[in-house]
CHARMM internal coordinates of N, CA and C (Angstrom, degrees):
IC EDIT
DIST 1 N 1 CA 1.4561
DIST 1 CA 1 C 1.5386
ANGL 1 N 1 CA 1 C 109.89
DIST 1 C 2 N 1.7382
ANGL 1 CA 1 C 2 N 109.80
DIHE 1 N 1 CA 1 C 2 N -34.12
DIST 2 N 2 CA 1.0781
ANGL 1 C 2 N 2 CA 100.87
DIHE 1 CA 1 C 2 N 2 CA -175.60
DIST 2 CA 2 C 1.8134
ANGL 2 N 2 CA 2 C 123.09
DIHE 1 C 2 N 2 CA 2 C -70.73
DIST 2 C 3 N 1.5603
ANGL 2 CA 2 C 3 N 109.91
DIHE 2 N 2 CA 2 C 3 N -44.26
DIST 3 N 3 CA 1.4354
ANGL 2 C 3 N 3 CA 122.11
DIHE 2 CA 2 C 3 N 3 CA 152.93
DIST 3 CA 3 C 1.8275
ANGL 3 N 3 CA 3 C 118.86
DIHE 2 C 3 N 3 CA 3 C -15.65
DIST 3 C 4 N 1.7219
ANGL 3 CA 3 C 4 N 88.10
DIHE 3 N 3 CA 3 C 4 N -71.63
DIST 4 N 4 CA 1.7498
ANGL 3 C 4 N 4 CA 87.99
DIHE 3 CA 3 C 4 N 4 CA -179.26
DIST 4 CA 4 C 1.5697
ANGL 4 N 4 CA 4 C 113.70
DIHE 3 C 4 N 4 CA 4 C -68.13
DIST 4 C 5 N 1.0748
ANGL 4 CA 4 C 5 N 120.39
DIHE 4 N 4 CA 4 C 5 N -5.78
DIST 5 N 5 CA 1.6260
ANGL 4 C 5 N 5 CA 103.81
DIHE 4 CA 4 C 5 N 5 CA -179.43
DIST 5 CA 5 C 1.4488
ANGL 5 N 5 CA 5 C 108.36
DIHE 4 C 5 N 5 CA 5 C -88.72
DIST 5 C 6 N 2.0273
ANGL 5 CA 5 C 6 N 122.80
DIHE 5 N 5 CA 5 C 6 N -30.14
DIST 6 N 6 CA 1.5549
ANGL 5 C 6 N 6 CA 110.44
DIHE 5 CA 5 C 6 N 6 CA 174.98
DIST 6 CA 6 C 1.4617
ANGL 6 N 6 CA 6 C 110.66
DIHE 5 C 6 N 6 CA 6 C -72.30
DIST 6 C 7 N 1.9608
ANGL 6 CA 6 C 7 N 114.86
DIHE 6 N 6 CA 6 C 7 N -29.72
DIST 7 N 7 CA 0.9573
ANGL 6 C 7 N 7 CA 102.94
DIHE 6 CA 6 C 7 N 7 CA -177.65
DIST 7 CA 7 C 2.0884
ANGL 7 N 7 CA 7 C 117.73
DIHE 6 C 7 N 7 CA 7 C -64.39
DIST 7 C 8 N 0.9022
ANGL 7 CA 7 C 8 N 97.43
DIHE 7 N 7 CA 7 C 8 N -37.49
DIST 8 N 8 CA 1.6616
ANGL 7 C 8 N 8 CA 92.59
DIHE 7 CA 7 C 8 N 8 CA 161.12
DIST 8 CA 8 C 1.3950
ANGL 8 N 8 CA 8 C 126.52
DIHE 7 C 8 N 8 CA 8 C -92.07
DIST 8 C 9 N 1.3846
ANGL 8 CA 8 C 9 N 114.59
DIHE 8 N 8 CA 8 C 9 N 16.81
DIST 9 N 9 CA 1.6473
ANGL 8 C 9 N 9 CA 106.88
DIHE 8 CA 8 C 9 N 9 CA 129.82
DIST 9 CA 9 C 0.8140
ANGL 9 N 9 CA 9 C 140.76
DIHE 8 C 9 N 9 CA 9 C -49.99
DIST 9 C 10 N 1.8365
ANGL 9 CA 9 C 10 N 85.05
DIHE 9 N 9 CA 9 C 10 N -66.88
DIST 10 N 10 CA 1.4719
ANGL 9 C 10 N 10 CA 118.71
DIHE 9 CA 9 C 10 N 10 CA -170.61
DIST 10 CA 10 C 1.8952
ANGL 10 N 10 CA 10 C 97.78
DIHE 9 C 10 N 10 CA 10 C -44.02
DIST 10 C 11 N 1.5745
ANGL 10 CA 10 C 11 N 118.15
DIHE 10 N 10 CA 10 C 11 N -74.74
DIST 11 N 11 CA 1.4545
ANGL 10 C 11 N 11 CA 105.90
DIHE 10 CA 10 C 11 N 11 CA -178.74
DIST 11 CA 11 C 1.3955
ANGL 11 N 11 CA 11 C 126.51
DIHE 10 C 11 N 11 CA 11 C -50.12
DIST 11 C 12 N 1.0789
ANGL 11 CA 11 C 12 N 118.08
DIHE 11 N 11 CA 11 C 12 N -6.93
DIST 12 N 12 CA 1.5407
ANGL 11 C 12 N 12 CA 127.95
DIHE 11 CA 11 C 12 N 12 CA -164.41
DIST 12 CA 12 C 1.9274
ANGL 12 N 12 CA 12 C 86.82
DIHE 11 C 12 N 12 CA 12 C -83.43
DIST 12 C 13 N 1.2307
ANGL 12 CA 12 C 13 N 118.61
DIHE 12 N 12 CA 12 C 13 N -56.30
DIST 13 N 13 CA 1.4507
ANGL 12 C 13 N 13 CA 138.06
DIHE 12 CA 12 C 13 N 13 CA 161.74
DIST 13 CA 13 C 1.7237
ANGL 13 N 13 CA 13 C 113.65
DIHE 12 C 13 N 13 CA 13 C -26.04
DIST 13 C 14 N 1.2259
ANGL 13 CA 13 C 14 N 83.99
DIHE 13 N 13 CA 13 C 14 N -64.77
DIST 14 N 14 CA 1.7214
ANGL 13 C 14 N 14 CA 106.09
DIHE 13 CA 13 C 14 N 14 CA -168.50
DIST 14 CA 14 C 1.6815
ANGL 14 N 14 CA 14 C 98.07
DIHE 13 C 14 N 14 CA 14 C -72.23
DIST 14 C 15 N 1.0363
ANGL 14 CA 14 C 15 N 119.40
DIHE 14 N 14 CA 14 C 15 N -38.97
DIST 15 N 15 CA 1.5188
ANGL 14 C 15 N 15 CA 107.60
DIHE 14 CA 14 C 15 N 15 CA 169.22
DIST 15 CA 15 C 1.2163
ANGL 15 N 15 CA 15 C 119.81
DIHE 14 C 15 N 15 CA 15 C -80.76
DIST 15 C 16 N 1.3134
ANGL 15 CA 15 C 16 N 119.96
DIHE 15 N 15 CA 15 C 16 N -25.21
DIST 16 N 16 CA 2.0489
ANGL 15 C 16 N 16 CA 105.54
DIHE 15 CA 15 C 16 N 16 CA -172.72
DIST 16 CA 16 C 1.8097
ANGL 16 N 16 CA 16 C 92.99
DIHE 15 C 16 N 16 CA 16 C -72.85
DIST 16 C 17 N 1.2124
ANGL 16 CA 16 C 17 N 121.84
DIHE 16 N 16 CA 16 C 17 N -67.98
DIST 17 N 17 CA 1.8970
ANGL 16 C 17 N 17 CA 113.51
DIHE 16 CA 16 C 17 N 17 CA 157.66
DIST 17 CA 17 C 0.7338
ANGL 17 N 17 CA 17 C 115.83
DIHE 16 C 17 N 17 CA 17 C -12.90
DIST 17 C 18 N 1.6975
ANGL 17 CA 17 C 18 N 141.96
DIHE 17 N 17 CA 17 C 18 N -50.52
DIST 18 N 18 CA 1.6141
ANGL 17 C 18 N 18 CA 117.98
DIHE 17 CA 17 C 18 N 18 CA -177.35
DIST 18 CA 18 C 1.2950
ANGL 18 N 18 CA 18 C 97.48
DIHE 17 C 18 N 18 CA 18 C -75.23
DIST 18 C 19 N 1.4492
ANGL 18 CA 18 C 19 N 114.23
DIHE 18 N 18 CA 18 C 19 N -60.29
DIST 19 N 19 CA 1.7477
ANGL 18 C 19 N 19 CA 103.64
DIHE 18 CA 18 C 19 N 19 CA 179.33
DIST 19 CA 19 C 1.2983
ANGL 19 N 19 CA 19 C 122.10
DIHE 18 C 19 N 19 CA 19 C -5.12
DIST 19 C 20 N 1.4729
ANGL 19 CA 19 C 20 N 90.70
DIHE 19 N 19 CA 19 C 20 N -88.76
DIST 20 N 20 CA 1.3404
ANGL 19 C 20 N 20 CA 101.43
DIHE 19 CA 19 C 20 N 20 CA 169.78
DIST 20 CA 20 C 1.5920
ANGL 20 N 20 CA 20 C 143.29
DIHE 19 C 20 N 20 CA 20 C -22.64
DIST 20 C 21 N 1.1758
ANGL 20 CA 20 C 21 N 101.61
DIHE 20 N 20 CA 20 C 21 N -44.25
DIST 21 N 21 CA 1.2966
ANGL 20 C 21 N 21 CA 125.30
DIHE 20 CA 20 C 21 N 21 CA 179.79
DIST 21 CA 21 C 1.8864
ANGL 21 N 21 CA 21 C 120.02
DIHE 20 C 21 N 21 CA 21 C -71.45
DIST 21 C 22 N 1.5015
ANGL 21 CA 21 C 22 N 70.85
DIHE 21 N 21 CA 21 C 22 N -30.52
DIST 22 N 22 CA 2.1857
ANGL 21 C 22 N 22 CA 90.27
DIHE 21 CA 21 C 22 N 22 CA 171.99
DIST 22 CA 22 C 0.8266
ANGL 22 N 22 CA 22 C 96.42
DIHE 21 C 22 N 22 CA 22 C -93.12
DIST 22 C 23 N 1.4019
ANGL 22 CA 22 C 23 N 167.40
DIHE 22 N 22 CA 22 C 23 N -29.88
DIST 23 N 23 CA 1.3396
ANGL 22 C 23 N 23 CA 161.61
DIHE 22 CA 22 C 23 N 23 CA -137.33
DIST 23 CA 23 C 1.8193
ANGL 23 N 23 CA 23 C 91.75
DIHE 22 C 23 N 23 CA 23 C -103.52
DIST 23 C 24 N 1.5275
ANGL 23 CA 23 C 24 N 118.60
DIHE 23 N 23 CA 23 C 24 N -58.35
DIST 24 N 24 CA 1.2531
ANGL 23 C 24 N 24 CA 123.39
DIHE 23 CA 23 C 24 N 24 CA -160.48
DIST 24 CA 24 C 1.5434
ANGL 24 N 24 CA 24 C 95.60
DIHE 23 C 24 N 24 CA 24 C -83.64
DIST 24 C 25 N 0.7294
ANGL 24 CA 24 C 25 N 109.71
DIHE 24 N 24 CA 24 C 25 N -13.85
DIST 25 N 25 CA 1.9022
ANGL 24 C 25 N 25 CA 114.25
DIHE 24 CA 24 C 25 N 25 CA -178.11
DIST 25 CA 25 C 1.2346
ANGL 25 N 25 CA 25 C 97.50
DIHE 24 C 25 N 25 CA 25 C -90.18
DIST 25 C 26 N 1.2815
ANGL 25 CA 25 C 26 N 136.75
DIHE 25 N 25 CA 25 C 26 N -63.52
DIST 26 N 26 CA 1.6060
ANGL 25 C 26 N 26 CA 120.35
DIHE 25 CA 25 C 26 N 26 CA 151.83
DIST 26 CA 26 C 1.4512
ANGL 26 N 26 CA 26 C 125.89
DIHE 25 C 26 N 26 CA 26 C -14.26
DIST 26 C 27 N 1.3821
ANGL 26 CA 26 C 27 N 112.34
DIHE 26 N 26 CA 26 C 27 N -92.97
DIST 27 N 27 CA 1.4037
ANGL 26 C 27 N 27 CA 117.42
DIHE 26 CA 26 C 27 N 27 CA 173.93
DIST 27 CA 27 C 1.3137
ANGL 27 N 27 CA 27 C 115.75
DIHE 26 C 27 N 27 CA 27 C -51.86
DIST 27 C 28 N 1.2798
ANGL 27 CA 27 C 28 N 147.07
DIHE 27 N 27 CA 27 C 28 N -12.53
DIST 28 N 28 CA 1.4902
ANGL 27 C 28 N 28 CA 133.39
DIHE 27 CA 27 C 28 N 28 CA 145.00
DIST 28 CA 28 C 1.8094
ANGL 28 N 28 CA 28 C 111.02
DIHE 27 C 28 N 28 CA 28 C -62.87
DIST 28 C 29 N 1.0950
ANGL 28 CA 28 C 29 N 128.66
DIHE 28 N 28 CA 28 C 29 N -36.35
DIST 29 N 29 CA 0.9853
ANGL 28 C 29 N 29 CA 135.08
DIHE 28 CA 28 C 29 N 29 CA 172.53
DIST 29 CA 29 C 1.4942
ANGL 29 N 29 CA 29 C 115.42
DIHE 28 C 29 N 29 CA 29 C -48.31
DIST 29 C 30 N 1.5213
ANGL 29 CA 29 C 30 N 114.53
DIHE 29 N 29 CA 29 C 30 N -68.90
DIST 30 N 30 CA 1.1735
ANGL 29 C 30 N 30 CA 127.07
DIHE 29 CA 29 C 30 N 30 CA 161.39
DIST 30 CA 30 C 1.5458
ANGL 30 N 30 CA 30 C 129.76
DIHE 29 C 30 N 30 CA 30 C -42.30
DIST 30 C 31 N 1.2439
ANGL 30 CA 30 C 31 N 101.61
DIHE 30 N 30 CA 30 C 31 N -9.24
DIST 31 N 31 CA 2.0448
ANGL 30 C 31 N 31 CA 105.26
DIHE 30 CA 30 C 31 N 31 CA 173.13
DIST 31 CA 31 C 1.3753
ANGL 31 N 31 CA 31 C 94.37
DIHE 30 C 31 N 31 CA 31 C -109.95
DIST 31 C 32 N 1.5121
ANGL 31 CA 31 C 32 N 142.11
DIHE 31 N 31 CA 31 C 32 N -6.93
DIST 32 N 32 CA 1.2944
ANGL 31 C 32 N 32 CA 129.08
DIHE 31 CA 31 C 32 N 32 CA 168.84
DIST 32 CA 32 C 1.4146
ANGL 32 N 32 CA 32 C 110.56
DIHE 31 C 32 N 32 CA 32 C 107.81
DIST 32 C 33 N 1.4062
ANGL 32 CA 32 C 33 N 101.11
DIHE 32 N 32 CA 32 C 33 N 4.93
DIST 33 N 33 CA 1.7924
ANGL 32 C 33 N 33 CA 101.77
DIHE 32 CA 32 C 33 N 33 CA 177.25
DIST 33 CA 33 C 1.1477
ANGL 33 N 33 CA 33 C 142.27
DIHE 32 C 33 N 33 CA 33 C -46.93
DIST 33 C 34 N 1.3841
ANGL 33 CA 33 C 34 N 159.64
DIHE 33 N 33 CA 33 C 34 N 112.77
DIST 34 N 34 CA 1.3035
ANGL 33 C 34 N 34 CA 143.32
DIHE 33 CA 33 C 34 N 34 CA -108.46
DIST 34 CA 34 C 2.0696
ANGL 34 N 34 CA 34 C 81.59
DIHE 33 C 34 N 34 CA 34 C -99.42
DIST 34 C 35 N 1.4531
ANGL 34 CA 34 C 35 N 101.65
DIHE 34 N 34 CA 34 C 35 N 142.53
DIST 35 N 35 CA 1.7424
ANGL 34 C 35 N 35 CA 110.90
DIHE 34 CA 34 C 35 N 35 CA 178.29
DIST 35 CA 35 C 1.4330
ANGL 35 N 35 CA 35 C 119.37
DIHE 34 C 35 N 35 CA 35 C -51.63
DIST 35 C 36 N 1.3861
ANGL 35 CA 35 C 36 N 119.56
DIHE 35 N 35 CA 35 C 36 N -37.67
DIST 36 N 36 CA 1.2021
ANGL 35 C 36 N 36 CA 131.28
DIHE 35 CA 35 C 36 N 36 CA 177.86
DIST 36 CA 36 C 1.6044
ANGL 36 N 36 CA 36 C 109.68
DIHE 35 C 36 N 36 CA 36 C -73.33
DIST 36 C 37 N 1.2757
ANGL 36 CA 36 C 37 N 137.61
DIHE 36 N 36 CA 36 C 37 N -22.73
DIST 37 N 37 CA 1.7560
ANGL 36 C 37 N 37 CA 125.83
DIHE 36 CA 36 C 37 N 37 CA 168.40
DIST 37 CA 37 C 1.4836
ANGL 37 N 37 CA 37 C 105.59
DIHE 36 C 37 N 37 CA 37 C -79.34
DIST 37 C 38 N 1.5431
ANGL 37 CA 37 C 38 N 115.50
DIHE 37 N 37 CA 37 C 38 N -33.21
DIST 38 N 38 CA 1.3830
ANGL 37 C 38 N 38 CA 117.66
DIHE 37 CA 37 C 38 N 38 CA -156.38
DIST 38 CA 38 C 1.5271
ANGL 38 N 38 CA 38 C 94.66
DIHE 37 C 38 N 38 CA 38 C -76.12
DIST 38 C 39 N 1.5831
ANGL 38 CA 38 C 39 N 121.78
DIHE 38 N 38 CA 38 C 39 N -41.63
DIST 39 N 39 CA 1.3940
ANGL 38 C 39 N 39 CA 122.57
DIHE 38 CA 38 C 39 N 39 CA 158.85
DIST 39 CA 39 C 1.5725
ANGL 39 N 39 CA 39 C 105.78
DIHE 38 C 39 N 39 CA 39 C -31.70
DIST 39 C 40 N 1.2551
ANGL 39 CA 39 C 40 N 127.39
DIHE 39 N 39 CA 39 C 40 N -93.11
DIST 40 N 40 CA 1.2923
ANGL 39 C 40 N 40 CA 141.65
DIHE 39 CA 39 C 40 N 40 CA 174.58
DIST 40 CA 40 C 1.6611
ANGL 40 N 40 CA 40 C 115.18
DIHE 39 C 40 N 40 CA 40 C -14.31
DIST 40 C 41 N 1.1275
ANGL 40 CA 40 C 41 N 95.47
DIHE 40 N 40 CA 40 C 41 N -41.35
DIST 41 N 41 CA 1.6254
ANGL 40 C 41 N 41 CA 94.11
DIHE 40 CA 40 C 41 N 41 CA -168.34
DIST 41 CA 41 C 1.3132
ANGL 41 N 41 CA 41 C 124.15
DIHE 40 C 41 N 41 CA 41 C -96.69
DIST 41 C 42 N 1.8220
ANGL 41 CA 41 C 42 N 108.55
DIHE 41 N 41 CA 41 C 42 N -16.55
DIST 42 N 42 CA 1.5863
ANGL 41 C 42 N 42 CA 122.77
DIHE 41 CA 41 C 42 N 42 CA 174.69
DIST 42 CA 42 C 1.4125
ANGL 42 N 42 CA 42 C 112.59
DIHE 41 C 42 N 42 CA 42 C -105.46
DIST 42 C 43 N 1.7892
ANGL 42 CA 42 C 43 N 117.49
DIHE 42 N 42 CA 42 C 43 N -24.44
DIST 43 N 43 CA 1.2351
ANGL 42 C 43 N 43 CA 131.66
DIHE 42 CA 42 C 43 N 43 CA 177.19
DIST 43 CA 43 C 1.2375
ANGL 43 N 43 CA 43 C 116.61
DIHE 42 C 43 N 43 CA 43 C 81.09
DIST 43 C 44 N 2.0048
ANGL 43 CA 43 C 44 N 105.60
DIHE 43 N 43 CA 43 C 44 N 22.89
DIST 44 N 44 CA 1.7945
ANGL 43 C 44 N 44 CA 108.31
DIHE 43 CA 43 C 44 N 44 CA -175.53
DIST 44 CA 44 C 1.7921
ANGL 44 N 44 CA 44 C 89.76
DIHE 43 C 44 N 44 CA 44 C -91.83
DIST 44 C 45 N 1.1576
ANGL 44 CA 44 C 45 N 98.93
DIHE 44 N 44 CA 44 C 45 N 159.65
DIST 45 N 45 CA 1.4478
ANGL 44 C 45 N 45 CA 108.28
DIHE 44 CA 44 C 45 N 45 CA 145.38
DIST 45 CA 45 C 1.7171
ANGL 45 N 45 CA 45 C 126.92
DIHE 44 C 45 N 45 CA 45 C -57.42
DIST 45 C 46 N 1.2803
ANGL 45 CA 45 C 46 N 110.76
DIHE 45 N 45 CA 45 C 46 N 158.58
DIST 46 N 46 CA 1.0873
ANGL 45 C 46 N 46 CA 102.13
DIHE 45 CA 45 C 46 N 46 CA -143.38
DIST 46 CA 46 C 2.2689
ANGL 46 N 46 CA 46 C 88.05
DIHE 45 C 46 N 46 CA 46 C -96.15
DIST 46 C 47 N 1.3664
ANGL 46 CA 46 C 47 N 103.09
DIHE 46 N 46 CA 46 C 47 N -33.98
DIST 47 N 47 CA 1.3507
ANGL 46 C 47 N 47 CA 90.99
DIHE 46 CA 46 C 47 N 47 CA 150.44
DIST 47 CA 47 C 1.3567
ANGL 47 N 47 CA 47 C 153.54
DIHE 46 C 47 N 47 CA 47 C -52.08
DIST 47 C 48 N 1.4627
ANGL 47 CA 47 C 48 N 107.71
DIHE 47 N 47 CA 47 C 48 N -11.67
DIST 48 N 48 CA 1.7519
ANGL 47 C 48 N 48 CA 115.00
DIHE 47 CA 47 C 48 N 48 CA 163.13
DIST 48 CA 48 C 1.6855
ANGL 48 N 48 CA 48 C 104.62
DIHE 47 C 48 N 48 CA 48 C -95.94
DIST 48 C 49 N 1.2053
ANGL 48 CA 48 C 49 N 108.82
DIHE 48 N 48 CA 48 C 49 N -27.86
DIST 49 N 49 CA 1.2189
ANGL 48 C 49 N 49 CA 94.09
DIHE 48 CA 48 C 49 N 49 CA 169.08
DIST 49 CA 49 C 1.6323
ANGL 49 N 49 CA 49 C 139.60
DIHE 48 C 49 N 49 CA 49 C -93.12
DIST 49 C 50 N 1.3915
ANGL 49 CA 49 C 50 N 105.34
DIHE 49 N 49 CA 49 C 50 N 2.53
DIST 50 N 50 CA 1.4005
ANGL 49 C 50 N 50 CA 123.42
DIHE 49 CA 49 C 50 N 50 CA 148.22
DIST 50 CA 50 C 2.0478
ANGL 50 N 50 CA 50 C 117.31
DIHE 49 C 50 N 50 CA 50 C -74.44
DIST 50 C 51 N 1.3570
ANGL 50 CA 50 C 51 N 111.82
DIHE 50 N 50 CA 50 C 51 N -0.61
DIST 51 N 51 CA 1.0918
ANGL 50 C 51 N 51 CA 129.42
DIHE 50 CA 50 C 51 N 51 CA 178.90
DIST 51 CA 51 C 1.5771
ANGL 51 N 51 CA 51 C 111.54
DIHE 50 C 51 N 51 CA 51 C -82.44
DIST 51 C 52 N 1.7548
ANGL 51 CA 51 C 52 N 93.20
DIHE 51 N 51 CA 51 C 52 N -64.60
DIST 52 N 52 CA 1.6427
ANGL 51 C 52 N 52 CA 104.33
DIHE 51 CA 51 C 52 N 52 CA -177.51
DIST 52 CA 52 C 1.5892
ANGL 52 N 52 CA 52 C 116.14
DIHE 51 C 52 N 52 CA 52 C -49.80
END
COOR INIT
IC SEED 1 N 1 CA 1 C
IC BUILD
């Protein structure tokens, strides 16, 4: 029991970070930021972030 509860931390973890990461990749998006820094700076590909 104890295993499965860090292991669903652990993703609980690993997802608010991506969140995150779409959220600010968004709002760089939204000021006109060129695709290739916003890559750089969130570490998405630059195809999900032609998505957001």
């Amino acid at each position: 029991m104890k295993k499965g509860m860090e292991q669903g931390m652990e993703k609980g973890i690993e997802q608010g970070a991506s969140d995150e990461r779409k959220k600010n990749a968004k709002a760089m998006k939204t000021l006109g930021l060129p695709l290739e820094a916003i890559a750089k700076v969130t570490g998405m590909p630059i195809d999900d972030i032609e998505k957001l």
